[in-house]
Biopython code that builds the backbone (N, CA, C, O; Angstrom):
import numpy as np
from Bio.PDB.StructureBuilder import StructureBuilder

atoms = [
    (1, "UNK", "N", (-15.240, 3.452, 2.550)),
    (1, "UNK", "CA", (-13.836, 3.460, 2.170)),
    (1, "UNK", "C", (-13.601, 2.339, 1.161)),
    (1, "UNK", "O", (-14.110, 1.263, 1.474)),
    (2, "UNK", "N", (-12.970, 2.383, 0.086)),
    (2, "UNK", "CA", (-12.857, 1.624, -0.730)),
    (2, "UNK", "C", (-11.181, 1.226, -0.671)),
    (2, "UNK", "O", (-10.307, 2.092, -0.692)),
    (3, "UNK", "N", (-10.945, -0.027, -0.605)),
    (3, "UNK", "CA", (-9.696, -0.847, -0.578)),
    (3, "UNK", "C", (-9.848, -1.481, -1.901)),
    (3, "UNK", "O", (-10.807, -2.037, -2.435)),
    (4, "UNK", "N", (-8.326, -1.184, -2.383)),
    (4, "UNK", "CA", (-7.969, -1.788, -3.710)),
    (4, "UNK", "C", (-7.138, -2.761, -3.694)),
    (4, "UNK", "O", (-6.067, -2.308, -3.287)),
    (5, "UNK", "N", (-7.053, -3.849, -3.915)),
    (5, "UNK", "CA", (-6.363, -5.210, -3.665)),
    (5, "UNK", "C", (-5.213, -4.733, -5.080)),
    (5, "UNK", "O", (-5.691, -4.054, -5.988)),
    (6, "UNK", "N", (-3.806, -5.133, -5.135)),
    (6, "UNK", "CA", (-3.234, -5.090, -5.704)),
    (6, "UNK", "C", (-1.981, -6.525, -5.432)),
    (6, "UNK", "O", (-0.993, -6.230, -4.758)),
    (7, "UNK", "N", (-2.070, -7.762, -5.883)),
    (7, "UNK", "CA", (-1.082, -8.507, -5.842)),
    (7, "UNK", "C", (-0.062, -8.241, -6.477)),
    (7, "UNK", "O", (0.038, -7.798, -7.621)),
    (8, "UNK", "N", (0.619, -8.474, -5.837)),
    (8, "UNK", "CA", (1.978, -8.563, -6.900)),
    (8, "UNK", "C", (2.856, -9.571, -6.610)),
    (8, "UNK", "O", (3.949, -9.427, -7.158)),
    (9, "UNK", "N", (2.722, -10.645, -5.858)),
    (9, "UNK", "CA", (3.340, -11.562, -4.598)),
    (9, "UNK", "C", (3.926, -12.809, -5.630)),
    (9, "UNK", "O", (4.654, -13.679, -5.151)),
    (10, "UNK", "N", (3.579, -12.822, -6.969)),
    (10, "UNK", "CA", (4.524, -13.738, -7.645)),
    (10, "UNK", "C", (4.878, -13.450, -8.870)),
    (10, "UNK", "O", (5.260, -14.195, -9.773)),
    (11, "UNK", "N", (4.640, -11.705, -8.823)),
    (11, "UNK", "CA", (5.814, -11.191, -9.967)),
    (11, "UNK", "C", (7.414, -10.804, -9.222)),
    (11, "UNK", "O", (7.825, -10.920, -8.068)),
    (12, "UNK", "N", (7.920, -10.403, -10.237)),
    (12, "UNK", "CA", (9.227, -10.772, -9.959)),
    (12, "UNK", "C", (10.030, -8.967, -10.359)),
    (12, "UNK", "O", (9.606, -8.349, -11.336)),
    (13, "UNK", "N", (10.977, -8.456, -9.605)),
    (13, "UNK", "CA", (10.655, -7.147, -10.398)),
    (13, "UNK", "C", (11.547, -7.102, -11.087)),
    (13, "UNK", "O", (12.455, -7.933, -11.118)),
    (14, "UNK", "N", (11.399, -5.643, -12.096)),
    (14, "UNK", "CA", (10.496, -4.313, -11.080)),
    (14, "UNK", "C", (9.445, -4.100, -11.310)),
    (14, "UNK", "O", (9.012, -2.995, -10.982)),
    (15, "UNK", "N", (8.419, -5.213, -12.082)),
    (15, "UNK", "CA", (7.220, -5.246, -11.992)),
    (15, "UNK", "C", (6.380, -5.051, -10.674)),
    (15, "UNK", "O", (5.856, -3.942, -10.774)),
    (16, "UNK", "N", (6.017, -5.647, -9.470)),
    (16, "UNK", "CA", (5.835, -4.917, -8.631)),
    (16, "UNK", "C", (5.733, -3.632, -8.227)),
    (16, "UNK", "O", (4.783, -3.185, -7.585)),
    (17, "UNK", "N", (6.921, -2.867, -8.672)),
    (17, "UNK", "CA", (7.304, -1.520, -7.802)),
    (17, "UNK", "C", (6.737, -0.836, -9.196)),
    (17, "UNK", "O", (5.950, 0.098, -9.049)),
    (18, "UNK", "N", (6.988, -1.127, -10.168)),
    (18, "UNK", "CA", (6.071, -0.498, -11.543)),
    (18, "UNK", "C", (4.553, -0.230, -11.549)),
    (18, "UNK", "O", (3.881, 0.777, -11.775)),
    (19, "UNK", "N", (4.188, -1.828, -11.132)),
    (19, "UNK", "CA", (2.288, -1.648, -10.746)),
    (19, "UNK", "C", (2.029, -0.916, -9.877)),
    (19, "UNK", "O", (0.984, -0.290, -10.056)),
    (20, "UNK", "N", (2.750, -0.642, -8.640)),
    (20, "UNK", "CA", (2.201, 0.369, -7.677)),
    (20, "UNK", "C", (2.537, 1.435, -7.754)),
    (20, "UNK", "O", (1.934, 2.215, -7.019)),
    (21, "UNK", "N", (3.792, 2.096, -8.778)),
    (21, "UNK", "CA", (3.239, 3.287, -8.811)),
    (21, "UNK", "C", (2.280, 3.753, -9.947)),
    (21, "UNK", "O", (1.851, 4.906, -9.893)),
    (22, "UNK", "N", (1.925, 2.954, -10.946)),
    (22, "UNK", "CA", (0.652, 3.164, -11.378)),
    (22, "UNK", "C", (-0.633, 3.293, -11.021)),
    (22, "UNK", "O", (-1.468, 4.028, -11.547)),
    (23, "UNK", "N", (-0.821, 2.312, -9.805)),
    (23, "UNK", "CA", (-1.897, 2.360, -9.077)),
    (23, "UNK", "C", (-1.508, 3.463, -8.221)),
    (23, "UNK", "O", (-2.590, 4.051, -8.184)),
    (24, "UNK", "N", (-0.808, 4.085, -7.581)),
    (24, "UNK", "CA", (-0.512, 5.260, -6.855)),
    (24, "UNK", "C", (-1.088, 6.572, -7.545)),
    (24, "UNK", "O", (-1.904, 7.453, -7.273)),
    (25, "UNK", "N", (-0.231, 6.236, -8.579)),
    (25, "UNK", "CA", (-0.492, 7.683, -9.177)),
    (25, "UNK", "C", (-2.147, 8.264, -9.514)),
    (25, "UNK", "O", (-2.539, 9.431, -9.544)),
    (26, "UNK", "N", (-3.187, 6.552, -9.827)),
    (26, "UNK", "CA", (-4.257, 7.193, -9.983)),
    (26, "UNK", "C", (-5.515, 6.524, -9.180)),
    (26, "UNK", "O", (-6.662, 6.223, -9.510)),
    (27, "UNK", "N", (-4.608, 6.413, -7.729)),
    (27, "UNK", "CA", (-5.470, 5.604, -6.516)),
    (27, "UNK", "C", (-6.592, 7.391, -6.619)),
    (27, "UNK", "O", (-6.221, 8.538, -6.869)),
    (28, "UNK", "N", (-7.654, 6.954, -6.368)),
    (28, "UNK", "CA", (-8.451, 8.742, -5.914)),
    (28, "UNK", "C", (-8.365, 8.450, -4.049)),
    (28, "UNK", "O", (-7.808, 7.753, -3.200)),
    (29, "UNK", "N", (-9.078, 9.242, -4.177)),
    (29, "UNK", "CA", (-9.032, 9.658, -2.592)),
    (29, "UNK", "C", (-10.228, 9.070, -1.785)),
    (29, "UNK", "O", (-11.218, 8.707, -2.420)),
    (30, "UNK", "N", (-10.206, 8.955, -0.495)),
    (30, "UNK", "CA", (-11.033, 8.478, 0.245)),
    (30, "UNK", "C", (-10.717, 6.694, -0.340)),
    (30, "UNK", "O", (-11.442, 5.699, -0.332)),
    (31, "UNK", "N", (-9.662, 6.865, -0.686)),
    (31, "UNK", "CA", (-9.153, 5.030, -1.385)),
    (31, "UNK", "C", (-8.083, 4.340, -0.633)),
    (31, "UNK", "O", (-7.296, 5.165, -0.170)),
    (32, "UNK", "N", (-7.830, 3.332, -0.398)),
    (32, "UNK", "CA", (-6.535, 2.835, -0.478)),
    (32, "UNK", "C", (-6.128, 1.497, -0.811)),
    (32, "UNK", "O", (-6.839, 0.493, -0.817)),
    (33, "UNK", "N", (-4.767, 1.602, -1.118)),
    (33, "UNK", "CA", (-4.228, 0.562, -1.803)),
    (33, "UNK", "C", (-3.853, -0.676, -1.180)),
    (33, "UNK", "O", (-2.905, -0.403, -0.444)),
    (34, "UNK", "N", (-4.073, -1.693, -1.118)),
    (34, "UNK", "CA", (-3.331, -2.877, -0.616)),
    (34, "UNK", "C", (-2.455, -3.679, -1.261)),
    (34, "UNK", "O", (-2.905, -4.492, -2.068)),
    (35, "UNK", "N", (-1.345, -3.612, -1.073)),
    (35, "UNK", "CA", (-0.353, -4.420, -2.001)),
    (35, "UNK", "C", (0.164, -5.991, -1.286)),
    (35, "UNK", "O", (0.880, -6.330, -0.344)),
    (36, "UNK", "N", (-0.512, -6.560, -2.152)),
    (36, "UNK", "CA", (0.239, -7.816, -1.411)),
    (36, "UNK", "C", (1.864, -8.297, -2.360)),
    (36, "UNK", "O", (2.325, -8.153, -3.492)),
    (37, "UNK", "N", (2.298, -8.967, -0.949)),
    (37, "UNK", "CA", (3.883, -8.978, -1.886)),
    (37, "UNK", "C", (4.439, -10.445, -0.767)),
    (37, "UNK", "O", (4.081, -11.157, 0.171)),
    (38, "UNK", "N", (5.213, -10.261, -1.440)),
    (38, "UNK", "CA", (5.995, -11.704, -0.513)),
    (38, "UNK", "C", (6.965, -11.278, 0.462)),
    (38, "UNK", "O", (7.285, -12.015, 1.395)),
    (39, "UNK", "N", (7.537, -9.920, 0.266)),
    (39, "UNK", "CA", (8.312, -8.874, 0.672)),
    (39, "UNK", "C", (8.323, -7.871, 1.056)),
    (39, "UNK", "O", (7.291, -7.400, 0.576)),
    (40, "UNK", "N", (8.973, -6.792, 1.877)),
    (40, "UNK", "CA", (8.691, -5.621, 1.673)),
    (40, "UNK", "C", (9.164, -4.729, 0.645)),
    (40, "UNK", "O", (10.310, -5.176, 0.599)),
    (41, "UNK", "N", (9.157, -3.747, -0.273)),
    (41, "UNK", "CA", (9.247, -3.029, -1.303)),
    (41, "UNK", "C", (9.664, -2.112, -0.813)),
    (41, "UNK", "O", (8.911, -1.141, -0.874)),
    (42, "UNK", "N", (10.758, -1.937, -0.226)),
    (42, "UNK", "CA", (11.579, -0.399, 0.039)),
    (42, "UNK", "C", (12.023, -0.061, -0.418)),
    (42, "UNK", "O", (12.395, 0.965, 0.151)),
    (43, "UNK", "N", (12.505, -0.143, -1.487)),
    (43, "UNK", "CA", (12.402, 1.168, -2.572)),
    (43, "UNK", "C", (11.229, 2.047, -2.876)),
    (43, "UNK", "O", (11.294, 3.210, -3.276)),
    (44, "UNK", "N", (9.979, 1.243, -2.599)),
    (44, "UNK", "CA", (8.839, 2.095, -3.443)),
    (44, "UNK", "C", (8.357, 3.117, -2.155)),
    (44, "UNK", "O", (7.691, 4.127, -2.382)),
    (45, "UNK", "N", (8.806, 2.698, -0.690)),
    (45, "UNK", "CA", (8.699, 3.408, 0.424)),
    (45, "UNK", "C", (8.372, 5.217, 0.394)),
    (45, "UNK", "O", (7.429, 5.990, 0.563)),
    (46, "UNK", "N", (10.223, 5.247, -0.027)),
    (46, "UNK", "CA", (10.643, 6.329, -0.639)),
    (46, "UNK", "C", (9.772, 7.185, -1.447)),
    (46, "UNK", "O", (9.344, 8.307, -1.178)),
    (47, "UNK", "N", (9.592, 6.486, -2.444)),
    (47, "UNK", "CA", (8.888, 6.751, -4.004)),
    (47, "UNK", "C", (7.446, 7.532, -3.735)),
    (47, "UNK", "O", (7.045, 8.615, -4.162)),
    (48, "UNK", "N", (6.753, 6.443, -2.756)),
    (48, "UNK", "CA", (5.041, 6.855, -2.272)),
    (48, "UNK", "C", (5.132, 7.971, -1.255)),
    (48, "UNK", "O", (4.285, 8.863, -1.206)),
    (49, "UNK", "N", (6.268, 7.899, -0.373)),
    (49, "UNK", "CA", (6.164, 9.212, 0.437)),
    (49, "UNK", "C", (6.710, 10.736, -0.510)),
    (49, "UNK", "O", (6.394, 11.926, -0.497)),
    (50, "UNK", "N", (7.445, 10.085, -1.087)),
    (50, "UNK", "CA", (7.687, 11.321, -2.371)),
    (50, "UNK", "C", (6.560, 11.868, -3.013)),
    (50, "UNK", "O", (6.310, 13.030, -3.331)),
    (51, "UNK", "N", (5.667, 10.394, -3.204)),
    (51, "UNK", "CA", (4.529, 11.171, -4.025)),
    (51, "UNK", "C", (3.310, 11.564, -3.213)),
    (51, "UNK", "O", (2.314, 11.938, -3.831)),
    (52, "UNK", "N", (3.286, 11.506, -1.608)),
    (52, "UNK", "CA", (2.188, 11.887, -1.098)),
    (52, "UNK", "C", (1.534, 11.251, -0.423)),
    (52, "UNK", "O", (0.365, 11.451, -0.094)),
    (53, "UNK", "N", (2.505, 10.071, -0.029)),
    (53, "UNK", "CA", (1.396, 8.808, 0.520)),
    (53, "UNK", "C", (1.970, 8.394, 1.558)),
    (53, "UNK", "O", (3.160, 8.077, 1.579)),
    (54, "UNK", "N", (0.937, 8.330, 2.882)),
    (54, "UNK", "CA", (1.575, 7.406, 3.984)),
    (54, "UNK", "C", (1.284, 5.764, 3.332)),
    (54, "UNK", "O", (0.507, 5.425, 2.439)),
    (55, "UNK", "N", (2.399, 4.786, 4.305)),
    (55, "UNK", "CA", (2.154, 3.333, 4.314)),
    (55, "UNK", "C", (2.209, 2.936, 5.605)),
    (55, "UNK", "O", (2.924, 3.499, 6.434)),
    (56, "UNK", "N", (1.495, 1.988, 5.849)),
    (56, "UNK", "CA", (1.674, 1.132, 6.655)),
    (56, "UNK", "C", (1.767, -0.879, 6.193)),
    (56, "UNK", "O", (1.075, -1.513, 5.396)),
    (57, "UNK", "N", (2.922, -1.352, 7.106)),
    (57, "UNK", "CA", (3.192, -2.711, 6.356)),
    (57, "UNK", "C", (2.960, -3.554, 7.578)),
    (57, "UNK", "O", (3.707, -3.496, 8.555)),
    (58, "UNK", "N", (2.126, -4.175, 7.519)),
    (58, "UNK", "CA", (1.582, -5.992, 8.006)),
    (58, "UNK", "C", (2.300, -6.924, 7.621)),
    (58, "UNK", "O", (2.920, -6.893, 6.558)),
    (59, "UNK", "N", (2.315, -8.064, 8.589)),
    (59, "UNK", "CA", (3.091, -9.266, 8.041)),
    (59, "UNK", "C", (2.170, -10.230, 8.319)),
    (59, "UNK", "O", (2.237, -10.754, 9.431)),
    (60, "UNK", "N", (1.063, -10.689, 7.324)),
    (60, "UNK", "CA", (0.048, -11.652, 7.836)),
    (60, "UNK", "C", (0.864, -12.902, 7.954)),
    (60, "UNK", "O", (0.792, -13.698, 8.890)),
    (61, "UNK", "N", (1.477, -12.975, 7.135)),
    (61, "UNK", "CA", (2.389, -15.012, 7.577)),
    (61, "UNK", "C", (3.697, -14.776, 6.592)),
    (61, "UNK", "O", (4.181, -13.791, 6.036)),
    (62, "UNK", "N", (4.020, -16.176, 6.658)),
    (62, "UNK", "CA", (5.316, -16.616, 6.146)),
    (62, "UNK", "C", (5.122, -16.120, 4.817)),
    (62, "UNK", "O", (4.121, -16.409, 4.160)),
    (63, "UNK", "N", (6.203, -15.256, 4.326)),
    (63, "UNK", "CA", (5.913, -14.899, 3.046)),
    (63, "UNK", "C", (5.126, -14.056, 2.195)),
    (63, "UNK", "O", (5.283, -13.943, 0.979)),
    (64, "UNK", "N", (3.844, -13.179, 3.250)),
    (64, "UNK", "CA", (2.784, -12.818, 2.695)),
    (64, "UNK", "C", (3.279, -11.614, 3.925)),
    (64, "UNK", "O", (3.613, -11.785, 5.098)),
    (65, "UNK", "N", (3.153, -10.266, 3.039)),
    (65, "UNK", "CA", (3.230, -9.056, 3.314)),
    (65, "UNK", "C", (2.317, -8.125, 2.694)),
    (65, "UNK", "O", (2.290, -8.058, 1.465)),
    (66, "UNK", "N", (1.282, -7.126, 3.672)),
    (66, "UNK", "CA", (0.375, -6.315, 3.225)),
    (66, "UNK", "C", (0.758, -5.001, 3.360)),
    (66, "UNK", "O", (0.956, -4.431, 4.433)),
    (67, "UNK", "N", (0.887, -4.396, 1.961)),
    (67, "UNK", "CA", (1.715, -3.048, 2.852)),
    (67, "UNK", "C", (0.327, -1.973, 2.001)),
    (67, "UNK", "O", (0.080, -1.952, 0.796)),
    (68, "UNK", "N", (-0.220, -1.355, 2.864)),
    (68, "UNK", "CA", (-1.464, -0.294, 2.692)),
    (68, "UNK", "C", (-0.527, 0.795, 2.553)),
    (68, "UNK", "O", (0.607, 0.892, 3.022)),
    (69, "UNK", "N", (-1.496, 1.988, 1.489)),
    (69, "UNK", "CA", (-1.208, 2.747, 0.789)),
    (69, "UNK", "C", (-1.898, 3.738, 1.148)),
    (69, "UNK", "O", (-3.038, 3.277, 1.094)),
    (70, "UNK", "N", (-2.035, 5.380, 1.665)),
    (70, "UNK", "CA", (-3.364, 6.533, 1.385)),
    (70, "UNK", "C", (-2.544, 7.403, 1.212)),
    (70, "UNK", "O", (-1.321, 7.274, 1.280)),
    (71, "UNK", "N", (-3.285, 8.576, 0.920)),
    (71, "UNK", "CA", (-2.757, 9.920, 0.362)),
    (71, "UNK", "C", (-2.676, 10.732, 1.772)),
    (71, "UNK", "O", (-3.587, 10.799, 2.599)),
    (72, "UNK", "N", (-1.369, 11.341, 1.870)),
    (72, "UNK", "CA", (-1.231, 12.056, 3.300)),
    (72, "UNK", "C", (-2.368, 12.971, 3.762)),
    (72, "UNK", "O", (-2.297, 13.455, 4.892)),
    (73, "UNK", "N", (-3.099, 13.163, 3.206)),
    (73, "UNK", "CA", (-4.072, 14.115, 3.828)),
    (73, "UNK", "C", (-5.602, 13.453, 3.815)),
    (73, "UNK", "O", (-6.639, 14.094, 3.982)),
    (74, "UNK", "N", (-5.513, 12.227, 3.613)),
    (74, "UNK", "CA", (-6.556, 11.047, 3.667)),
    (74, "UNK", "C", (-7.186, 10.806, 5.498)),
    (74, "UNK", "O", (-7.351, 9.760, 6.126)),
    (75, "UNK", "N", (-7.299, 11.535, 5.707)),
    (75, "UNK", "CA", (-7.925, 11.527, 7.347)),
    (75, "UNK", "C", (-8.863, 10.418, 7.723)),
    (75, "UNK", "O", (-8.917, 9.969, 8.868)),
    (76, "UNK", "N", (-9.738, 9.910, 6.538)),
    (76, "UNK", "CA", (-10.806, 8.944, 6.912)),
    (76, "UNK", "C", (-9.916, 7.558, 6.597)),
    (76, "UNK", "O", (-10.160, 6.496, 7.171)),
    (77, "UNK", "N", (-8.918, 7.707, 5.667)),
    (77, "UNK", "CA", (-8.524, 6.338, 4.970)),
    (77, "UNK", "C", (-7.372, 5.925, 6.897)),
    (77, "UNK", "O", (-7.304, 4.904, 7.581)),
    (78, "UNK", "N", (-6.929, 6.874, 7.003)),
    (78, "UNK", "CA", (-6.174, 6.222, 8.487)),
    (78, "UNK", "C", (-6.803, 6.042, 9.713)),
    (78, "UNK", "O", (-6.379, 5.460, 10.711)),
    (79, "UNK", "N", (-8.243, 6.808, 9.461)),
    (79, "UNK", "CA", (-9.042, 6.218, 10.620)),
    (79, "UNK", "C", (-9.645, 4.753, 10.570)),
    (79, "UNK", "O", (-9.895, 4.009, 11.519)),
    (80, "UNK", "N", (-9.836, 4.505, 9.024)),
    (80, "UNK", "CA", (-10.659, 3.441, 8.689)),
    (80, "UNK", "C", (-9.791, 2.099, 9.075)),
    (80, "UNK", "O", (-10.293, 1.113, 9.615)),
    (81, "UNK", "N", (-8.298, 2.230, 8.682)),
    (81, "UNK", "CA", (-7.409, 1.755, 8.931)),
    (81, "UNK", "C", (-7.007, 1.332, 10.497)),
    (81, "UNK", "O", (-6.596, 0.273, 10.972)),
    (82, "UNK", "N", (-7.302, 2.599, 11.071)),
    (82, "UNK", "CA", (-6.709, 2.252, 12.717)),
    (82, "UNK", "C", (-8.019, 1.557, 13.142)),
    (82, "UNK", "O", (-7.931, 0.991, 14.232)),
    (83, "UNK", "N", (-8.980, 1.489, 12.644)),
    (83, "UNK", "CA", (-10.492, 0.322, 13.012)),
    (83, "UNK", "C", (-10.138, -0.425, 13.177)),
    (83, "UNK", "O", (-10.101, -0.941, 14.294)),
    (84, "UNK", "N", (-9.516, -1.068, 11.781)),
    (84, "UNK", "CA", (-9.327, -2.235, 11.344)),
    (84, "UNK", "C", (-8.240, -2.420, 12.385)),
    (84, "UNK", "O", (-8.120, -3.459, 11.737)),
    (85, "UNK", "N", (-7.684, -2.445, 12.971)),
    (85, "UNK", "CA", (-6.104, -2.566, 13.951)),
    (85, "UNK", "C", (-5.264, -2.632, 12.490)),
    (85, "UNK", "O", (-4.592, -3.655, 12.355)),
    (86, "UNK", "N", (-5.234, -1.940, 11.699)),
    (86, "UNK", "CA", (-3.950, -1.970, 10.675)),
    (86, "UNK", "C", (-2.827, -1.354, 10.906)),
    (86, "UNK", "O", (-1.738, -1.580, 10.379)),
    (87, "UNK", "N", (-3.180, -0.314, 11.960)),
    (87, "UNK", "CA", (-2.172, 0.476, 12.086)),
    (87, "UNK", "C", (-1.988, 0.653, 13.740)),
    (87, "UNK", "O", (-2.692, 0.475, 14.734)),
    (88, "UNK", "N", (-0.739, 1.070, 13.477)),
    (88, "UNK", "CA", (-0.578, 0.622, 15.297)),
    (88, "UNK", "C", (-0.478, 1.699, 16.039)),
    (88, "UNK", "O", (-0.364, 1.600, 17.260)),
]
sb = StructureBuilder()
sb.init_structure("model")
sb.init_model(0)
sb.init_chain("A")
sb.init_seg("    ")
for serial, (resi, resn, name, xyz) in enumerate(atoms, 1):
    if name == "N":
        sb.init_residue(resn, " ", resi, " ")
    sb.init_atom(name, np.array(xyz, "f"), 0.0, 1.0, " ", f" {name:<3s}", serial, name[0])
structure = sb.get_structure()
């Protein structure tokens, strides 16, 4: 499974919500995205389930939010995920 690191945690937007749906649009499959942010991005919530994608969002610490990205029909990317305890 390949994880794609995507910071965005000290841009300012709508840069953020811009980079990920770029990286969305041409994440491939058996992939997923990790967005780090300082925040959560709910707007782009919307946006990724519009375009096909479950998320799941972590809060590793003060300030630092991991919100994972796969394509709804990604079966290995949410197993790989529930390994990891990413998902609850």
């Amino acid at each position: 499974m390949k994880v794609i690191d995507l910071d965005v945690s000290e841009l300012e937007p709508p840069e953020p919500y811009a980079l990920a749906v770029q990286h969305l649009v041409s994440l491939p499959d058996e992939s997923i995205l990790n967005m780090i942010h300082r925040q959560e991005p709910f707007p782009l919530y919307q946006t990724a389930d519009e375009m096909g994608f479950f998320h799941q969002t972590t809060f590793a610490s003060e300030g630092v939010v991991h919100i994972y990205f796969w394509h709804k029909d990604d079966r290995a990317a949410a197993d790989y995920l529930s390994k990891q305890e990413l998902l609850g």
